[in-house]
VMD Tcl script that builds the backbone (N, CA, C; Angstrom):
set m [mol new atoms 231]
animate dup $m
set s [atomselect $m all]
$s set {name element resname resid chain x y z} {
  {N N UNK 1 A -48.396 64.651 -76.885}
  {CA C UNK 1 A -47.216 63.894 -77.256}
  {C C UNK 1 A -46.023 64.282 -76.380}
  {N N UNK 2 A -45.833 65.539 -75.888}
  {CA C UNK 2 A -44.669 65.920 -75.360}
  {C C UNK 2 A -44.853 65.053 -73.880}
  {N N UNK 3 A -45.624 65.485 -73.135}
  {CA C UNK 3 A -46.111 64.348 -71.587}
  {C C UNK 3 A -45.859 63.077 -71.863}
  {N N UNK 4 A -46.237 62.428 -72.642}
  {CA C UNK 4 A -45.306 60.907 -73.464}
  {C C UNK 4 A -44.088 60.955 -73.363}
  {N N UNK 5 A -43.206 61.832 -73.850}
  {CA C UNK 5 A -41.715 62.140 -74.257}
  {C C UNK 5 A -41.096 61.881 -72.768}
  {N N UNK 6 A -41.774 63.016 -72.219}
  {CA C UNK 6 A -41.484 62.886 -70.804}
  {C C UNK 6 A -41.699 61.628 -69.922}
  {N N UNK 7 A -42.923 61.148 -70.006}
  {CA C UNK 7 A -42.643 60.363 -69.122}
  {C C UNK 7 A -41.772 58.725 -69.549}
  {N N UNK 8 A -41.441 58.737 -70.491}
  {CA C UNK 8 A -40.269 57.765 -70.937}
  {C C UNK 8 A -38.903 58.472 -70.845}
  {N N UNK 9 A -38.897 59.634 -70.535}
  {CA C UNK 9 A -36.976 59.685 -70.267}
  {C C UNK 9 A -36.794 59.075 -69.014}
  {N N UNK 10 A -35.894 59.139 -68.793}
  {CA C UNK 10 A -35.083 59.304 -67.837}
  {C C UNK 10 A -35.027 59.965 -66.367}
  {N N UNK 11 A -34.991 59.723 -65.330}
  {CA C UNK 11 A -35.341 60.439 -64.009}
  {C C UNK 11 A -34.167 61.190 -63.521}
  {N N UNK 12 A -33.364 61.080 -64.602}
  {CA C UNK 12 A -31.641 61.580 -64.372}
  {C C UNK 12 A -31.590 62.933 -65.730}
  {N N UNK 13 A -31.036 63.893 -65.497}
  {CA C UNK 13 A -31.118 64.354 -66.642}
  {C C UNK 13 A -29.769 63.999 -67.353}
  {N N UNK 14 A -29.924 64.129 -68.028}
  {CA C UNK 14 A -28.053 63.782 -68.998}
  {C C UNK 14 A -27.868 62.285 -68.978}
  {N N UNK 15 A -28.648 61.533 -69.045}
  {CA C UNK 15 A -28.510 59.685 -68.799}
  {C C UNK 15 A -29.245 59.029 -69.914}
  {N N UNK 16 A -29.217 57.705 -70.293}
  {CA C UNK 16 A -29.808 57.084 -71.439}
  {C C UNK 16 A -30.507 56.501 -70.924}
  {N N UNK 17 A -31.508 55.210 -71.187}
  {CA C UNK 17 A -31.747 54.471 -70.664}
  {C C UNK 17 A -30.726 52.967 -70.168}
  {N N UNK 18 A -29.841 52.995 -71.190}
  {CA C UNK 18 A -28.888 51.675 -71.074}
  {C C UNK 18 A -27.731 52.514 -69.357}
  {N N UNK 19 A -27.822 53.992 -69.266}
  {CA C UNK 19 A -26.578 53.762 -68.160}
  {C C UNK 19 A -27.777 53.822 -66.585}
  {N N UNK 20 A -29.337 53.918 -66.678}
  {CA C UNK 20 A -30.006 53.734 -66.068}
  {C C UNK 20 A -29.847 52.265 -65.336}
  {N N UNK 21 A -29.662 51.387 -65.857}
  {CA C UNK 21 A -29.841 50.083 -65.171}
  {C C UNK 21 A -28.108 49.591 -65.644}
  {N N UNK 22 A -27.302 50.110 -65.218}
  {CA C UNK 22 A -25.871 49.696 -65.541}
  {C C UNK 22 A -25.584 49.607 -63.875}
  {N N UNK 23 A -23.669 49.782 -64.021}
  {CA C UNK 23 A -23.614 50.037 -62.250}
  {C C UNK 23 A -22.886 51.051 -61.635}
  {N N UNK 24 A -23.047 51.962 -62.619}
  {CA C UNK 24 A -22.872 53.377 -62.303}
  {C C UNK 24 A -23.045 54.110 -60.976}
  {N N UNK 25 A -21.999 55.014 -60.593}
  {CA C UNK 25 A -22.380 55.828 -59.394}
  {C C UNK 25 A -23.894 56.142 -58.862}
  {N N UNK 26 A -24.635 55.387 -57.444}
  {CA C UNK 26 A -26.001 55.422 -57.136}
  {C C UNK 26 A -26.162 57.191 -56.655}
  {N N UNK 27 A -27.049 58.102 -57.045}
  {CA C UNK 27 A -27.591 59.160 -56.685}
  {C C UNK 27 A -26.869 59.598 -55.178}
  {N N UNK 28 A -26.858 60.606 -55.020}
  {CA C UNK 28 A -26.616 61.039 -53.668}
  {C C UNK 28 A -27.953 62.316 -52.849}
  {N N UNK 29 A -28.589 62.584 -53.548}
  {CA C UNK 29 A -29.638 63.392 -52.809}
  {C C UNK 29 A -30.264 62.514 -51.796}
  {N N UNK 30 A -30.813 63.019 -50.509}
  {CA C UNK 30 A -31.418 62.186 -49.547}
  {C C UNK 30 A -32.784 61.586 -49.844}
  {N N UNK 31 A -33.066 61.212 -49.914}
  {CA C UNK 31 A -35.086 60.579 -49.995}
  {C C UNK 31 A -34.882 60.167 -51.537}
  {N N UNK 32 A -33.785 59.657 -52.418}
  {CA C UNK 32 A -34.025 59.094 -53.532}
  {C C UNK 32 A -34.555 57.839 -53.395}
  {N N UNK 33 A -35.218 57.251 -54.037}
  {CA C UNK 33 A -35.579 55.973 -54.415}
  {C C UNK 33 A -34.864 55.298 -55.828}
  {N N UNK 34 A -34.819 54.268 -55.590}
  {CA C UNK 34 A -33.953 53.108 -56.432}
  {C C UNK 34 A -34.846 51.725 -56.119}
  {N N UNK 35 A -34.358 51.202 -57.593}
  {CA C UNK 35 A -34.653 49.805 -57.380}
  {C C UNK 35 A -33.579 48.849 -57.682}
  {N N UNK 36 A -33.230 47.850 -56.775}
  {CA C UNK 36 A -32.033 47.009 -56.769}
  {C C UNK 36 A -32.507 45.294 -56.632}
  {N N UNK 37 A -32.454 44.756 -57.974}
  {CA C UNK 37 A -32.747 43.005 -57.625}
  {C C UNK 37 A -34.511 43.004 -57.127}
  {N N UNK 38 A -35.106 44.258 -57.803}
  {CA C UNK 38 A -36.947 43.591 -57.705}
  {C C UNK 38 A -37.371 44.594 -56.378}
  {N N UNK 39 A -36.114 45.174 -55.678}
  {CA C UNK 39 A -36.465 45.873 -54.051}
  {C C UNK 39 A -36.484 47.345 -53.998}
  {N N UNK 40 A -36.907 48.119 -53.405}
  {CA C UNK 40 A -37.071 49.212 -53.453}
  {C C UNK 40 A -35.661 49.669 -52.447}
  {N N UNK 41 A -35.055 50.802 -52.250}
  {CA C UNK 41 A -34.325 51.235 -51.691}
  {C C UNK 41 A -33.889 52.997 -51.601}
  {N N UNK 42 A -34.303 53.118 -50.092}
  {CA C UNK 42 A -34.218 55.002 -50.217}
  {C C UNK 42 A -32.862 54.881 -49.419}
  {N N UNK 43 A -32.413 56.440 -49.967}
  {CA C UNK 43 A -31.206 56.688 -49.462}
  {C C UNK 43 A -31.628 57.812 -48.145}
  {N N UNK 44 A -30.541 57.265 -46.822}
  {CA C UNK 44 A -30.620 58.042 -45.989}
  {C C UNK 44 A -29.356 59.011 -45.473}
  {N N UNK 45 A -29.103 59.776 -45.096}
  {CA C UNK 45 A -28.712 60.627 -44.778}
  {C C UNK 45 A -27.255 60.727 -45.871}
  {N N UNK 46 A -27.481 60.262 -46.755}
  {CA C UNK 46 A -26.339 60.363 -47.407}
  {C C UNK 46 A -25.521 59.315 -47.473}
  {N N UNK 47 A -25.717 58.121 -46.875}
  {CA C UNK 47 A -24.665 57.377 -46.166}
  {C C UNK 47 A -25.131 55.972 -46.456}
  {N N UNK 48 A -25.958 55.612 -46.541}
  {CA C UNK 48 A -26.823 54.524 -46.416}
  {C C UNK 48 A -28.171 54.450 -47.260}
  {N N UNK 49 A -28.268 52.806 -47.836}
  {CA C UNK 49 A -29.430 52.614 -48.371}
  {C C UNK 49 A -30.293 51.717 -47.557}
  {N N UNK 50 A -31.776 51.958 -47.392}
  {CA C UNK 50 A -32.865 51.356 -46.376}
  {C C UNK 50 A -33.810 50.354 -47.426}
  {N N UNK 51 A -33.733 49.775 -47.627}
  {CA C UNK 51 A -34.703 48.809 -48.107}
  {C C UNK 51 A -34.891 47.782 -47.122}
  {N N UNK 52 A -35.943 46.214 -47.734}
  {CA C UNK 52 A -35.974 44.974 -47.091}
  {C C UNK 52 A -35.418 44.278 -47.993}
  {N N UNK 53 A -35.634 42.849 -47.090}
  {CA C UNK 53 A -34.678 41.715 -48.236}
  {C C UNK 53 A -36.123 40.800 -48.758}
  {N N UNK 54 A -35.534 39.903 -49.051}
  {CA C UNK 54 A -37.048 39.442 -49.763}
  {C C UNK 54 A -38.165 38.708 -49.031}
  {N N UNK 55 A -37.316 38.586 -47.646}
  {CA C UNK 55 A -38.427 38.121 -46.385}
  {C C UNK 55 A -38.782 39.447 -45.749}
  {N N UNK 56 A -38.967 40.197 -45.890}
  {CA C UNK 56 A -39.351 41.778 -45.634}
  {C C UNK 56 A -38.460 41.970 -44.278}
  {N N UNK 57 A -37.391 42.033 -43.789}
  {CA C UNK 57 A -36.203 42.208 -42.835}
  {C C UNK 57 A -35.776 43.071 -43.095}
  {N N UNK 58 A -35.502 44.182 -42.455}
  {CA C UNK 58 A -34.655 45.715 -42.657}
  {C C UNK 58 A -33.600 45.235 -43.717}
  {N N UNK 59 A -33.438 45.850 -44.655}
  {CA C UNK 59 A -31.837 45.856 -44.825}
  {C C UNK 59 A -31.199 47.080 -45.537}
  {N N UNK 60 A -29.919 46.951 -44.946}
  {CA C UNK 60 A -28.862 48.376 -45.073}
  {C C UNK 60 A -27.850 48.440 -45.923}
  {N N UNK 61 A -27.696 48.892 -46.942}
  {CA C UNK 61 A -26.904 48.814 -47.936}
  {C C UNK 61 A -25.788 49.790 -48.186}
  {N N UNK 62 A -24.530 50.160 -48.340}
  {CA C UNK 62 A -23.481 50.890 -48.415}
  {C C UNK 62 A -23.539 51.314 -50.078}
  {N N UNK 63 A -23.062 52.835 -50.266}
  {CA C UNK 63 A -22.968 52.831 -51.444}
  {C C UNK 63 A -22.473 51.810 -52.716}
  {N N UNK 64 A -21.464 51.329 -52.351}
  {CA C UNK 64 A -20.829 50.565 -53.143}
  {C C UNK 64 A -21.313 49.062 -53.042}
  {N N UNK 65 A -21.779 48.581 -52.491}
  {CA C UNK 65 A -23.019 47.311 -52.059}
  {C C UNK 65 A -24.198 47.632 -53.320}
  {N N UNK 66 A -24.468 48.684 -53.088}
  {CA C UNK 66 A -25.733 48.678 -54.482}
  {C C UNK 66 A -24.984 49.319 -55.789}
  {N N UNK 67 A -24.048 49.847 -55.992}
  {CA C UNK 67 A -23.173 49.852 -57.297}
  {C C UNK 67 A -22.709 48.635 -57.752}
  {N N UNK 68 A -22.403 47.742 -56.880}
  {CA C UNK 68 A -22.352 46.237 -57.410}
  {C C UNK 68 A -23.026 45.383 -57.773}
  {N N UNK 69 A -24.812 45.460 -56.987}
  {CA C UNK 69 A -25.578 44.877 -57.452}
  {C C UNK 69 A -26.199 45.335 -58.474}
  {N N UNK 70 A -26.112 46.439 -58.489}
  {CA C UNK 70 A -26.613 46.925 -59.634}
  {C C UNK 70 A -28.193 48.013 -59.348}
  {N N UNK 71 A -28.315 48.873 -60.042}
  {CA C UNK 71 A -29.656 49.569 -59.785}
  {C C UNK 71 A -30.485 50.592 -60.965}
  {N N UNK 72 A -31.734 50.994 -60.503}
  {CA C UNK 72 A -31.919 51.673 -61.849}
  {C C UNK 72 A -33.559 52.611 -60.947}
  {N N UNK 73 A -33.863 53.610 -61.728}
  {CA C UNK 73 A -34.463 54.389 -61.278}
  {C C UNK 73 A -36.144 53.763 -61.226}
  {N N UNK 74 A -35.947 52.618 -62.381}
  {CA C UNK 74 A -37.502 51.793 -62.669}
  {C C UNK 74 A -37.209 50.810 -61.994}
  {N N UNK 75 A -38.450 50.117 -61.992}
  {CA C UNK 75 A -38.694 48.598 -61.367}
  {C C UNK 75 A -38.447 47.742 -62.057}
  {N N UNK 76 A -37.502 46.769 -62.420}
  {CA C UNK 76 A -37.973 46.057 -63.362}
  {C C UNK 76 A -39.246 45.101 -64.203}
  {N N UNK 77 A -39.823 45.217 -65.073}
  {CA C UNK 77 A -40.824 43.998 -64.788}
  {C C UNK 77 A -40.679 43.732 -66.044}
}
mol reanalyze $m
mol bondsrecalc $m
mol representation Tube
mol addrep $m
């Protein structure tokens, strides 16, 4: 039961699930993963997010570019 517990929190410690997919400040460690609008997106050097767009085309996202769209540590489905 406890491995259950776990794997339904949170990938944030101190977070709910409702401020998970809000548009809260995006992570700052390097090699995080996020999901934004169905897309995957890692953070690079601190500075920048690397995902594609939905025709699979690089795309580069600024912190505040994915605080607006919005993001969350799951995928949606």
């Amino acid at each position: 039961m406890r491995a259950m517990e776990n794997a339904e929190s949170p990938a944030e410690p101190g977070t709910t699930r409702s401020q998970s997919t809000s548009t809260r400040t995006p992570p700052t460690a390097p090699c995080t993963v996020v999901w934004s609008l169905g897309r995957p997106y890692v953070l690079e050097n601190n500075a920048r997010w690397v995902g594609t767009d939905r025709r699979g085309r690089p795309q580069v996202l600024t912190r505040a570019e994915l605080q607006r769209r919005g993001w969350s540590y799951r995928r949606a489905g």
